[in-house]
C-alpha positions in Angstrom: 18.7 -7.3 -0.5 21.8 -9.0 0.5 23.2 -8.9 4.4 26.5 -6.3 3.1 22.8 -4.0 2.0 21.3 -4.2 5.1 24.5 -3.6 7.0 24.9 -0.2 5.6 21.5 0.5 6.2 22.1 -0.4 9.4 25.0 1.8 9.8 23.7 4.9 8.4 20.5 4.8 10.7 22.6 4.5 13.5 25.4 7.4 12.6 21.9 9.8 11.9 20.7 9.0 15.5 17.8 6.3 14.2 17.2 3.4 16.4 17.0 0.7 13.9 13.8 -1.2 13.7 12.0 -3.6 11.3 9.5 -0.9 9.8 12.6 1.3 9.1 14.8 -1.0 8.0 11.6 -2.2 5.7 11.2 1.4 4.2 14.7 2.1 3.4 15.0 -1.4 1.9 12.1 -0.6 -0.2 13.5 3.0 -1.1 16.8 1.9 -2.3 14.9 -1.2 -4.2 13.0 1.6 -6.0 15.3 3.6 -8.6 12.6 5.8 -9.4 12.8 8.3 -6.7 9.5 6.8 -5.2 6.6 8.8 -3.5 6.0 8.2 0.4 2.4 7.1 -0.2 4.0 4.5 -2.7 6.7 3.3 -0.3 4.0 3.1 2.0 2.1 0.7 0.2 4.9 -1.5 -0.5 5.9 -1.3 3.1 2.4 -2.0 4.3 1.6 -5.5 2.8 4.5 -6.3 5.0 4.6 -4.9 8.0 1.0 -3.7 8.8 2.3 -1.9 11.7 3.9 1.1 9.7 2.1 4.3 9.5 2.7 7.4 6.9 3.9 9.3 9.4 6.7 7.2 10.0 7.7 7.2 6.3 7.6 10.8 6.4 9.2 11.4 9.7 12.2 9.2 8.4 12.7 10.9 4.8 12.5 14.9 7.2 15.0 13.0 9.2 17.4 12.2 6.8 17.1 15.6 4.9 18.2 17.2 7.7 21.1 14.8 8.7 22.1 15.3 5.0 22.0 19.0 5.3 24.2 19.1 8.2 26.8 16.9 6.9 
């Protein structure tokens, strides 16, 4: 992903009330990458090899997050 990507990533996290860290910004990267509307356990794995520090949990805790944020808009 390019830095304009990012940015917006960046941006969004923030306007839903995310602190922005690396594991986030690693699984929204790899959602968006994904056009296939991908699974948490597969986002998971693709976020994994890279940052060994993310757990599911966080995957789904982020995707409940963002439901809601998108529900209230």
């Amino acid at each position: 992903m390019d830095q304009a990507a990012d940015r917006r990533i960046i941006d969004g996290l923030r306007r839903g009330g995310f602190r922005v860290t690396p594991q986030r910004l690693a699984i929204c990267r790899q959602i968006l990458a994904d056009r296939n509307h991908p699974s948490p356990s597969a986002v998971f794995e693709a976020v994994r090899r890279t940052h060994s520090a993310v757990r599911r949990i966080d995957i789904h805790g982020l995707c409940r997050r963002c439901g809601r944020a998108r529900k209230t808009r």
